[in-house]
C-alpha positions in Angstrom: 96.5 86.1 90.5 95.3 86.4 94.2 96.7 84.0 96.5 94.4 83.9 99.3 95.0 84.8 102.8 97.0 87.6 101.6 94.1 89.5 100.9 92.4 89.7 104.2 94.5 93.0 104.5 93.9 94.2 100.6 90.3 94.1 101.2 90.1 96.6 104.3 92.6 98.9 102.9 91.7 98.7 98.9 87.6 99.2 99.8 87.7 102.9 101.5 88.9 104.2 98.1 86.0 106.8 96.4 85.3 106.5 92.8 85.1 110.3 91.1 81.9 109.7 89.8 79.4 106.9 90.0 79.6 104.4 87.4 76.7 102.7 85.5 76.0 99.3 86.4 74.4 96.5 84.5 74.2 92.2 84.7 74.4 90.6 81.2 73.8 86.6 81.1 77.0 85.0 80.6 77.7 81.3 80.9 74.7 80.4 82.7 75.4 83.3 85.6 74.2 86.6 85.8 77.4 88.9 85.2 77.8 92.0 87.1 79.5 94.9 85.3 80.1 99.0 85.6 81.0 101.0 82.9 82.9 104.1 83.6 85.0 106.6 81.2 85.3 107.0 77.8 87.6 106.1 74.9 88.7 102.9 74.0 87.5 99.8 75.5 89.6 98.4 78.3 88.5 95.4 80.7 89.5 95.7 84.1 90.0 91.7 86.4 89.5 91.6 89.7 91.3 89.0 92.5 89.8 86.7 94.2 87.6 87.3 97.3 87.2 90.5 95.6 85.1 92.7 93.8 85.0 96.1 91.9 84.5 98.4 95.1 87.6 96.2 96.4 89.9 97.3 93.1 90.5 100.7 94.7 91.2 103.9 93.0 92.8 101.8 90.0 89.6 101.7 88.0 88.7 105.4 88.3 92.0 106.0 87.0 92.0 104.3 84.1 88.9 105.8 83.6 89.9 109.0 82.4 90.8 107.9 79.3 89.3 104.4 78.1 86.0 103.6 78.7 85.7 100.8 81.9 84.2 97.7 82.0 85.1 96.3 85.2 83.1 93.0 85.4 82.6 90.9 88.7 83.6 87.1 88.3 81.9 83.7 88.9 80.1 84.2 92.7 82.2 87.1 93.7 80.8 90.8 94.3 77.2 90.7 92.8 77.4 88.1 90.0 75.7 84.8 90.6 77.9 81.0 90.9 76.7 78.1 89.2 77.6 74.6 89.5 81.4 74.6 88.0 84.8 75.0 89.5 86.3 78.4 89.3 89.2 77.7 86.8 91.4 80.3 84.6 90.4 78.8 82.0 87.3 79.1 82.6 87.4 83.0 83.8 89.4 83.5 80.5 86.3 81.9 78.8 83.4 84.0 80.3 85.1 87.3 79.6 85.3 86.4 76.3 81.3 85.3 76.6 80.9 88.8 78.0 82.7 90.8 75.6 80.6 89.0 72.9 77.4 89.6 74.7 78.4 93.7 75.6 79.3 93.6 71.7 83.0 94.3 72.2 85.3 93.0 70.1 88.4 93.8 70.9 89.6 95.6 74.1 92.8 96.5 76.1 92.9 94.1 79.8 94.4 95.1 83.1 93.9 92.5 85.9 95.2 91.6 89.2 96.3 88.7 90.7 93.3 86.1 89.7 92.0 88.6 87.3 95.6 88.9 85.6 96.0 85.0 85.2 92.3 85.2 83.8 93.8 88.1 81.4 96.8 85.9 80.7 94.6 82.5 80.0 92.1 85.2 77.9 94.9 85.6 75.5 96.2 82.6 74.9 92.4 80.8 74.5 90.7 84.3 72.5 94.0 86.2 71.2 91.7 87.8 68.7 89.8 89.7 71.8 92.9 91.2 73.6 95.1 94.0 72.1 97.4 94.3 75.2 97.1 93.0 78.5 98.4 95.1 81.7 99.0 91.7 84.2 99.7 92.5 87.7 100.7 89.8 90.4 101.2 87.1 87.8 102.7 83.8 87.2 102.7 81.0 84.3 103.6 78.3 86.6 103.2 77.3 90.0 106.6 76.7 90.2 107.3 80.2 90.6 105.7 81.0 93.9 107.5 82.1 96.7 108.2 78.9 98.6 106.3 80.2 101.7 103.4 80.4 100.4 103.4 76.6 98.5 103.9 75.5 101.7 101.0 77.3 102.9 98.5 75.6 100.4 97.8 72.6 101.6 96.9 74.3 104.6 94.4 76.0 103.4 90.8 75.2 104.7 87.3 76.8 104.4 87.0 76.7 108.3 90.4 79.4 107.9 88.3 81.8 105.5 84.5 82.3 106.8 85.6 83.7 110.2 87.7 86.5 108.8 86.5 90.0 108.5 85.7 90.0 104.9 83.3 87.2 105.2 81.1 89.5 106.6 81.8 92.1 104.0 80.8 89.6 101.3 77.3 89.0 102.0 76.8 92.7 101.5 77.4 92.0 97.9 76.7 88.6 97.1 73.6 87.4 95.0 73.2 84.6 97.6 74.6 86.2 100.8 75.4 82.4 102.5 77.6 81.3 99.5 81.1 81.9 100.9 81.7 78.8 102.1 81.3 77.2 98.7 83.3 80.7 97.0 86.1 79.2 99.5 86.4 76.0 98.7 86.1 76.6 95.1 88.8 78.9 95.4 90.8 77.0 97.3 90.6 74.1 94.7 91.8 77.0 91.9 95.0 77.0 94.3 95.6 74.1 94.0 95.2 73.6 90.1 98.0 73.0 88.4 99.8 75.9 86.3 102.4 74.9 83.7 101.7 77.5 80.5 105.4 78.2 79.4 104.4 77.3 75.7 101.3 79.3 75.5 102.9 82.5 76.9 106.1 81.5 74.6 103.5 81.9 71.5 101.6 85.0 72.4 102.1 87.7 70.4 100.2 89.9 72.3 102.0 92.6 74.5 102.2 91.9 78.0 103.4 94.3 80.5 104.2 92.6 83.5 103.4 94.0 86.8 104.9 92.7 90.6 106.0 93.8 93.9 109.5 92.7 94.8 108.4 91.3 97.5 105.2 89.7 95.7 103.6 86.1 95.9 105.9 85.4 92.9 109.4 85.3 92.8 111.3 88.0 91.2 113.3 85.3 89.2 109.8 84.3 88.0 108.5 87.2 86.6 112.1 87.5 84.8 111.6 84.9 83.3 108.0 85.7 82.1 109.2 88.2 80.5 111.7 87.2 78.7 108.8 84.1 77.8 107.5 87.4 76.1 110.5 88.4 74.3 112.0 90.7 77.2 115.5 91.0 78.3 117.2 92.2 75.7 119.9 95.5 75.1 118.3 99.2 74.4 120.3 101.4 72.5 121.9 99.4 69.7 119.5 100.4 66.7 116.7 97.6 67.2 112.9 98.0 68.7 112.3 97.4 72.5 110.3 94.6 72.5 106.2 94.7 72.9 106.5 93.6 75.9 107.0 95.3 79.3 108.1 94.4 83.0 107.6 96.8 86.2 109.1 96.0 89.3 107.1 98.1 92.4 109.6 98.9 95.6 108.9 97.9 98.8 105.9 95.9 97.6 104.1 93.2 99.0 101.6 91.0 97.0 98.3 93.1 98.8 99.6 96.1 98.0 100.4 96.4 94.4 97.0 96.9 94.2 96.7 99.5 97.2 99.4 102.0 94.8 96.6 103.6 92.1 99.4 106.3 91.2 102.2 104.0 90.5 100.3 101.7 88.8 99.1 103.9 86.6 101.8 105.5 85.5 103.3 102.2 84.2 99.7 101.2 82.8 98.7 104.2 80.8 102.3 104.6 78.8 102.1 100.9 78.1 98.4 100.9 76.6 99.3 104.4 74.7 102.1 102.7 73.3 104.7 105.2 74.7 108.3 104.3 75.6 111.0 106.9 77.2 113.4 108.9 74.6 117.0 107.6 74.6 120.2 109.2 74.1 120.8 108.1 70.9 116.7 108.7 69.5 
């Protein structure tokens, strides 16, 4: 779930990243917007979410990656990168809702999800409102409530302002992109607003039984204490090694990590991503 200014830095750093081969794009109506999307890879289906004021270039070396073994679809949300905004606030549930449009219009209908920050609260609001669509979601930079941001940046969001946003660098970079190269001000103020909306799901994650492997920096826009609990939300937390199944559920903890660059570490990620969608844990003592 991106949390705004922290991204001014994620966006220079996460956009000089080269795919290894050039991925097929496509724009499928979806919700009364045109939907931008690349497909990359092959194997089995796997959705990649992008954070806010971001875009698939801006996802880095991640999607590449992943690609050597599923096949791609990184799609491009409500007035971000090269897909259109309509008249409707930019909500998770509403995200949730149009990759769910899109899956049905790409004629997918069930597929593994990674997303990041925005794009992992999307993934998380995709499989409580569709959990027919979502065989596991990877969700990294997450929370279920706004209760568990760090308390730094709560403060910071009544702050927030679009006069803040449109003079920083990646203003510019946006019209580049965008369908309607002067819609960042309105992007802004919509995504301030999703800031701002409140988050309570304890109950929904508490009834998901789809695996979740949980993804944060420890020193992320959520609190470590917050993604604990997630987790254990999820069914996590409990003893190894006396005879019973770990659960479905994962949680990876990234050193020296800050919110911006969770997404800026392709390698690590990865290498918690890829064991969790094959289904592989590490061999005990006693297996």
């Amino acid at each position: 779930m991106f949390r705004t200014i922290l991204f001014t830095v994620a966006l220079l750093v996460a956009g000089t990243t080269l795919a290894q081969s050039e991925p097929a794009g496509d724009r499928v109506s979806v919700n009364g917007m045109e939907m931008y999307f690349e497909v990359s890879g092959e194997g089995d289906p796997l959705i990649v979410l992008h954070g806010a004021y971001m875009n698939i270039p801006s996802m880095g070396a991640i999607i590449p990656k992943l690609a050597e073994t599923h096949k791609v679809y990184a799609i491009e949300f409500q007035g971000h990168g090269r897909t259109t905004d309509i008249d409707r606030p930019i909500t998770y549930s509403n995200l949730a809702d149009d990759v769910a449009a899109f899956m049905d219009a790409v004629q997918i209908e069930k597929a593994d999800v990674f997303g990041y920050s925005m794009g992992a609260g999307a993934g998380l609001q995709l499989a409580i409102r569709h959990p027919g669509k979502v065989k596991k979601l990877a969700a990294a930079s997450v929370a279920y409530d706004a209760e568990g941001w760090q308390p730094e940046f709560k403060a910071f969001i009544p702050q927030m302002s679009v006069e803040m946003f449109v003079n920083m660098p990646f203003a510019e970079d946006y019209r580049k992109l965008a369908a309607n190269p002067d819609g960042f001000p309105e992007l802004v103020r919509k995504l301030i607003a999703l800031e701002k909306e409140p988050t309570a799901w304890e109950p929904e994650v508490k009834a998901l039984k789809t695996p979740v492997l949980i993804i944060t920096g420890d020193a992320d826009v959520a609190t470590l204490e917050h993604s604990v609990a997630l987790f254990r939300l999820l069914g996590g937390g409990v003893m190894g090694d006396m005879g019973k199944p770990l659960p479905a559920s994962r949680l990876a903890v990234l050193p020296a990590t800050s919110h911006t660059a969770v997404i800026s570490q392709p390698d690590l990620l990865h290498a918690f991503v890829e064991p969790f969608l094959q289904g592989k844990t590490p061999k005990g003592f006693f297996e």
